[in-house]
C-alpha positions in Angstrom: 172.1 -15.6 -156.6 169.8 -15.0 -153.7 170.1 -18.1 -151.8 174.1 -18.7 -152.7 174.2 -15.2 -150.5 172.0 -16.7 -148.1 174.7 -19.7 -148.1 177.7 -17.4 -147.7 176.2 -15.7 -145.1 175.3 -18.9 -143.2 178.8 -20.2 -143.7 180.2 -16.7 -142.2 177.7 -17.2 -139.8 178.9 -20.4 -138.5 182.3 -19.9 -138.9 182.1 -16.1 -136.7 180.6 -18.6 -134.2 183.2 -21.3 -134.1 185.6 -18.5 -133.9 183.8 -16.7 -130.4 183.9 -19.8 -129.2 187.5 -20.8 -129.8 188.7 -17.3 -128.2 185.9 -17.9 -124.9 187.7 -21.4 -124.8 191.4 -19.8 -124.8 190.4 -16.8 -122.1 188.6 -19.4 -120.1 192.0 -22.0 -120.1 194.2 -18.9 -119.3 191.5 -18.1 -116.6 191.4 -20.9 -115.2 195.5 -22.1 -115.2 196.7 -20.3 -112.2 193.6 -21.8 -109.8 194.6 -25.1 -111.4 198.5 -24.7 -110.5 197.4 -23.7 -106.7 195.2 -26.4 -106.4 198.2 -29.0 -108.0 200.6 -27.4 -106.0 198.7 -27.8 -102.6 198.9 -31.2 -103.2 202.5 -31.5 -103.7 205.1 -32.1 -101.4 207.9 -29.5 -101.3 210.4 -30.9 -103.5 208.0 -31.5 -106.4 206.8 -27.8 -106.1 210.3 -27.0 -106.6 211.3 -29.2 -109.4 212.5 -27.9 -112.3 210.5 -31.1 -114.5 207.1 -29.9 -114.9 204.2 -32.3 -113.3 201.0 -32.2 -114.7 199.7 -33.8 -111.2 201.2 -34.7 -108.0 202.2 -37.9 -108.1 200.4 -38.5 -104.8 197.7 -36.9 -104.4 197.4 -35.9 -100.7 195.8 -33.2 -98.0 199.1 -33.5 -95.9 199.8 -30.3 -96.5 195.9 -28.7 -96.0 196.3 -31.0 -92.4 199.6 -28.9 -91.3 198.0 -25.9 -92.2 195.7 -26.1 -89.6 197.4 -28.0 -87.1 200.7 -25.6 -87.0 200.9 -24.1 -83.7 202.3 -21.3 -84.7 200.3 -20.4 -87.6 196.6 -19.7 -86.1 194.6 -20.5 -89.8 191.6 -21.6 -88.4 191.1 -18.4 -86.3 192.7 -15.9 -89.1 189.7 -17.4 -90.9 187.2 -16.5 -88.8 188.5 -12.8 -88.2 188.8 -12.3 -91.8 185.3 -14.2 -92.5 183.6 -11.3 -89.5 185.5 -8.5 -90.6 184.9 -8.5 -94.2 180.6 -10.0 -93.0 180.7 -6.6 -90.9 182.3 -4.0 -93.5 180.4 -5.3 -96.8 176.6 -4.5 -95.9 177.7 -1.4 -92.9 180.2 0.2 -95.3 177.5 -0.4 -98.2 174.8 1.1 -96.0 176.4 4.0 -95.3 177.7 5.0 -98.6 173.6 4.8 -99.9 172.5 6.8 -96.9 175.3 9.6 -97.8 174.7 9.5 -101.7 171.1 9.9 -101.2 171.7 12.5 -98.7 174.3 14.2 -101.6 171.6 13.7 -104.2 168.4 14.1 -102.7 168.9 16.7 -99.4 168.5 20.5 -99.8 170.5 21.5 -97.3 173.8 24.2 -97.6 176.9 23.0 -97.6 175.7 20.0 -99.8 178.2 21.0 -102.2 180.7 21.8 -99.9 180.7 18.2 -98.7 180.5 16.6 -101.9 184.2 18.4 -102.5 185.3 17.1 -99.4 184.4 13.7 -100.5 185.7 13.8 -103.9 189.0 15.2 -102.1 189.6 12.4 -99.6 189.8 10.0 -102.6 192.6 12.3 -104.2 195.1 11.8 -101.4 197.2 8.9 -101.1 196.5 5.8 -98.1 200.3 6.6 -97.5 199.2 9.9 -96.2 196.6 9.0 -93.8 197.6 5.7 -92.7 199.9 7.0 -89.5 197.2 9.2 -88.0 194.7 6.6 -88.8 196.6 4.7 -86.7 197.0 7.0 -83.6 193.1 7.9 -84.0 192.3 4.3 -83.7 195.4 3.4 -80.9 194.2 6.2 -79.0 190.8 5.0 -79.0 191.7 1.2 -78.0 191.5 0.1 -81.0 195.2 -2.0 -80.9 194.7 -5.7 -81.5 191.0 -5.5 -81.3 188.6 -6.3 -84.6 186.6 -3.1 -84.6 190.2 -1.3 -84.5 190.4 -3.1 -88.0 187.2 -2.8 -89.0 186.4 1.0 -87.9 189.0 2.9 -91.0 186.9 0.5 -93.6 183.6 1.6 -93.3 183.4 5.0 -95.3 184.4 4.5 -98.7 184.4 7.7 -101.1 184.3 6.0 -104.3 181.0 4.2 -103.0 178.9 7.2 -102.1 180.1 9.0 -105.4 178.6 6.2 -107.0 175.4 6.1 -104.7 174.9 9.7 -105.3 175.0 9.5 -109.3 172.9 6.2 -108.5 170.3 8.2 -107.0 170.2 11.4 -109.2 169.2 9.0 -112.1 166.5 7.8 -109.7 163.1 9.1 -111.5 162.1 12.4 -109.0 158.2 11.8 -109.9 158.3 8.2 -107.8 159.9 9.8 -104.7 157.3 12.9 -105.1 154.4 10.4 -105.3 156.4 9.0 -101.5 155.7 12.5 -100.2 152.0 12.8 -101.4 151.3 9.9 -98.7 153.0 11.7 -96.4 156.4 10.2 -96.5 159.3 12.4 -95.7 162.6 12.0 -97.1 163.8 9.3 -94.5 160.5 7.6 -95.6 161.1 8.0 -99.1 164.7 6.5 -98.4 163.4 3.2 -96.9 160.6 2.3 -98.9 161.4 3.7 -102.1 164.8 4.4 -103.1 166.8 1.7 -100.9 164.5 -1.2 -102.0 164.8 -0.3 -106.0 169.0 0.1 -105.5 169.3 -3.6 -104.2 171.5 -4.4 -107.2 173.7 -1.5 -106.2 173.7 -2.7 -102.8 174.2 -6.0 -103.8 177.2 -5.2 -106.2 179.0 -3.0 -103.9 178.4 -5.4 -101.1 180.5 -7.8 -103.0 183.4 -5.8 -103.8 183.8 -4.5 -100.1 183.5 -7.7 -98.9 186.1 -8.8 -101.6 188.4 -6.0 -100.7 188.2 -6.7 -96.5 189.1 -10.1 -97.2 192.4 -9.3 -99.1 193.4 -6.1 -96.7 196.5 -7.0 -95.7 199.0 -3.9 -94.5 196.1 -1.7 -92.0 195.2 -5.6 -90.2 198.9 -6.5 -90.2 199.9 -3.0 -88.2 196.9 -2.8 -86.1 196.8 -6.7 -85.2 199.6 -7.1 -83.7 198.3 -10.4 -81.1 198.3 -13.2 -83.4 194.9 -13.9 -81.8 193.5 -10.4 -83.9 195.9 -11.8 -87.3 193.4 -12.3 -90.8 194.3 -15.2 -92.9 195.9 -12.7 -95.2 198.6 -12.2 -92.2 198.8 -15.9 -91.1 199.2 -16.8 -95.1 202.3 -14.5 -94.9 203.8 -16.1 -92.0 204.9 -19.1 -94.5 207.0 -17.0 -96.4 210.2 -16.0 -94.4 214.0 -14.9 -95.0 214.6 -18.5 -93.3 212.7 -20.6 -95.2 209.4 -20.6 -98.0 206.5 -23.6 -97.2 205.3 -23.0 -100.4 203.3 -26.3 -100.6 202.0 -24.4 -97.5 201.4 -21.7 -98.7 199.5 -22.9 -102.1 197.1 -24.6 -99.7 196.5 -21.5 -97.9 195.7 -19.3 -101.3 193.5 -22.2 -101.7 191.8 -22.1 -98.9 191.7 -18.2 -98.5 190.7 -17.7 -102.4 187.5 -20.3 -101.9 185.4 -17.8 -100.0 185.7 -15.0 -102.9 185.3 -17.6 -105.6 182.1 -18.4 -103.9 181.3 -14.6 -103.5 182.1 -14.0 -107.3 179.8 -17.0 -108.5 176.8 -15.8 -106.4 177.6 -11.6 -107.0 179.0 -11.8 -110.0 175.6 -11.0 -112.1 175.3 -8.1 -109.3 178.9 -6.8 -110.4 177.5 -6.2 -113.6 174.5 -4.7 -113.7 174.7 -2.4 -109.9 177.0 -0.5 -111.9 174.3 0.5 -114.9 171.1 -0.1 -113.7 168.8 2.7 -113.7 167.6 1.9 -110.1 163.6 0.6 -111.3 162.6 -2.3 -110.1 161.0 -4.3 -113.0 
């Protein structure tokens, strides 16, 4: 009786394994089908894209469309690619930075008005972007900000959510480690840099990724405030395929290609980061 169990068991066993893999191989297929359309579509010409017959592949498989790209005149991909590749370099670690200094600050600091300025964070991510984004805008034109890359970078680099999470981060943080800072003489700026900053690297790290991920894909603040095609993100130059006039949309597949390569390759190196920033209990080891 015993070991027919034991058999029953195995066979469940095996067959609760064939099954989790069947449903990781049908999630990674659907995962996977839209990066496979853009990259067939690139390939394309214009009237296979638009076919109604499905294609499998292109029937010639070509970079044509990956060479106009970058050699269109009036579509500056090469340098949208480079101000989208600083702006989001620039926002991920400052932006990052800055929300740890504030959440330790909101965590650790005993200063008054801490609370007051917690609410004032907490209420700056109850009010819409809709709300802000025209005085943003005459802050940052005032300034000289028009057509410039800090002008786009600049509204990025505070980020509510971030320092909310820094701050919870940080009041998880084991006290007794930061009091043993302070009996070598560390004050709290000490016990910031060589304590707590170096044991949240995965928070960093996560974070990082996702602002990096998100000034990559901004699209509406760097289309208003870049208004020279020379300060346009590859977001904006992408857009410029798609008109009332006419749609490149071989074009424009090789663009999301092109674009989405840069956060696939953030994703694969992050993506571990993602995961754990979120619930680690900030202890190294």
């Amino acid at each position: 009786m015993t070991a027919t169990s034991a058999r029953a068991g195995g066979a469940r066993g095996v067959a609760g394994t064939i099954a989790t893999y069947l449903v990781l191989g049908v999630a990674s297929v659907l995962f996977l089908l839209p990066f496979y359309i853009m990259l067939r579509n690139s390939m394309m010409t214009q009237m296979e894209v638009s076919s109604p017959d499905w294609q499998w592949l292109p029937a010639i498989f070509s970079l044509d469309n990956y060479l106009e790209l970058f050699s269109d005149p009036s579509v500056p991909m090469a340098s949208a690619l480079g101000n989208s590749l600083l702006i989001a370099v620039v926002t991920a670690p400052v932006s990052t930075i800055f929300a740890s200094m504030a959440g330790y600050a909101l965590a650790r600091l005993p200063v008054p008005g801490r609370g007051a300025v917690l609410t004032y964070v907490v209420v700056t991510m109850m009010i819409p972007g809709s709300v802000t984004f025209v005085p943003t805008f005459v802050v940052v034109g005032a300034m000289g900000g028009v057509n410039t890359t800090w002008g786009i970078i600049a509204p990025g680099l505070f980020n509510a959510f971030a320092v909310l999470l820094f701050r919870n981060f940080y009041l998880r943080f084991p006290a007794e480690i930061e009091e043993a800072g302070r009996i070598d003489g560390l004050g709290y700026l000490g016990v910031y840099l060589r304590i707590a900053l170096p044991n949240s690297v995965s928070m960093l790290a996560s974070l990082g990724a996702l602002s990096f991920i998100d000034a990559w894909n901004a699209f509406l603040w760097p289309l208003v405030i870049g208004q020279d095609p020379a300060s346009w993100t590859a977001q904006i130059a992408l857009s410029t395929l798609l008109t009332a006039q006419s749609v490149n949309l071989p074009g424009l597949f090789a663009g999301a290609v092109v674009t989405v390569v840069p956060l696939a390759v953030m994703f694969l190196v992050a993506q571990r980061y993602i995961v754990q920033g979120l619930t680690t209990s900030g202890l190294k080891g």
